[in-house]
C-alpha positions in Angstrom: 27.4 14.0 8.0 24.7 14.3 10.6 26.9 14.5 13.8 30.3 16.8 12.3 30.5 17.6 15.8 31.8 14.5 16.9 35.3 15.0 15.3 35.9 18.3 18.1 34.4 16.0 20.7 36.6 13.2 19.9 39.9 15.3 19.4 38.9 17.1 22.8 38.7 13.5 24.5 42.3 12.8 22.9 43.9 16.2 24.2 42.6 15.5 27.4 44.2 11.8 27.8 47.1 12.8 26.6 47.4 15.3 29.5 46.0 13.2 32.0 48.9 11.0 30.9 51.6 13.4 30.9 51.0 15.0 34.3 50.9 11.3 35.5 53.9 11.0 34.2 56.1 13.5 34.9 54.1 14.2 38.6 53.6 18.0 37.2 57.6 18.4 37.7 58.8 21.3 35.2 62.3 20.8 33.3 63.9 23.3 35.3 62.8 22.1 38.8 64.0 18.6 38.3 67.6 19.9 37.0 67.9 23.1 39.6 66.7 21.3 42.6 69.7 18.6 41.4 72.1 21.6 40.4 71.7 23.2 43.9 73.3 20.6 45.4 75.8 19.7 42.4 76.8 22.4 40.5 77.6 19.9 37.2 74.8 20.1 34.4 75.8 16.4 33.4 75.5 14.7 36.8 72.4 16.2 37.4 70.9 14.3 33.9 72.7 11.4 35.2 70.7 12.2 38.4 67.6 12.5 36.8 68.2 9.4 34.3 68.7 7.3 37.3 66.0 8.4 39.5 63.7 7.5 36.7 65.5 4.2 36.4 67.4 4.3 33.5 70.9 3.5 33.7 74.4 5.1 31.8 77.0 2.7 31.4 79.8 5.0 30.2 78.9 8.9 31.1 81.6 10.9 28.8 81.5 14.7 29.3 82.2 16.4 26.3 83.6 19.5 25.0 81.3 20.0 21.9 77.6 20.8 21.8 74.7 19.0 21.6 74.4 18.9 18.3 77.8 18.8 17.2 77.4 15.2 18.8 74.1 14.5 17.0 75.6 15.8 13.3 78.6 14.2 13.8 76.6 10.6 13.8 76.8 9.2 10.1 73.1 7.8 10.8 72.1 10.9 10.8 72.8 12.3 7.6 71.6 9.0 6.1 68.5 9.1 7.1 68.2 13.2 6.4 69.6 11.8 2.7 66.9 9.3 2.8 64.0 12.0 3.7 65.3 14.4 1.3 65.1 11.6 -1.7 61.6 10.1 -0.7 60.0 13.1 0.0 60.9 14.6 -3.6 60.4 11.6 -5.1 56.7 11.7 -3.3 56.3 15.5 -4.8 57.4 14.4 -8.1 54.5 11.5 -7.8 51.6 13.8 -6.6 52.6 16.8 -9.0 52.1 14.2 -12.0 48.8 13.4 -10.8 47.6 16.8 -10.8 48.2 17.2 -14.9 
């Protein structure tokens, strides 16, 4: 290989997209100055995200405010654990596939 490098150029280039991208974007706003310039004037986290949802025009037909965390909600999804059931199977199955290989 002649021109090796190429391959920092090229992921240089790529790094610099993707943050020319994301600053165009999200207009350099941080997470916390989006939500605390909402929560100044409401002092509810969840109508600030629904805020924030809607000013970047997406729209929440039933907003239900919850007692539980975050990830109670998520782990409490029966998708969830059949797709971490999933991962667990094909990536030992993949392990099992590559080890044999090796010998």
């Amino acid at each position: 290989m002649r021109h090796w490098s190429y391959h920092y150029l090229a992921s240089l280039g790529l790094a610099v997209a993707s943050a020319i991208m994301a600053a165009a974007v999200f207009r350099f706003k941080t997470q916390e100055g989006g939500l605390s310039r909402l929560a100044g004037a409401t002092k509810n986290y969840l109508s600030c995200v629904l805020e924030c949802l809607l000013e970047i025009g997406q729209h929440s037909e039933e907003a239900e405010a919850s007692e539980h965390s975050a990830y109670r909600q998520i782990l409490s999804i029966r998708a969830v654990h059949l797709m971490a059931l999933f991962i667990l199977i094909y990536v030992g199955y993949v392990s099992c596939e590559n080890s044999s290989d090796l010998s």
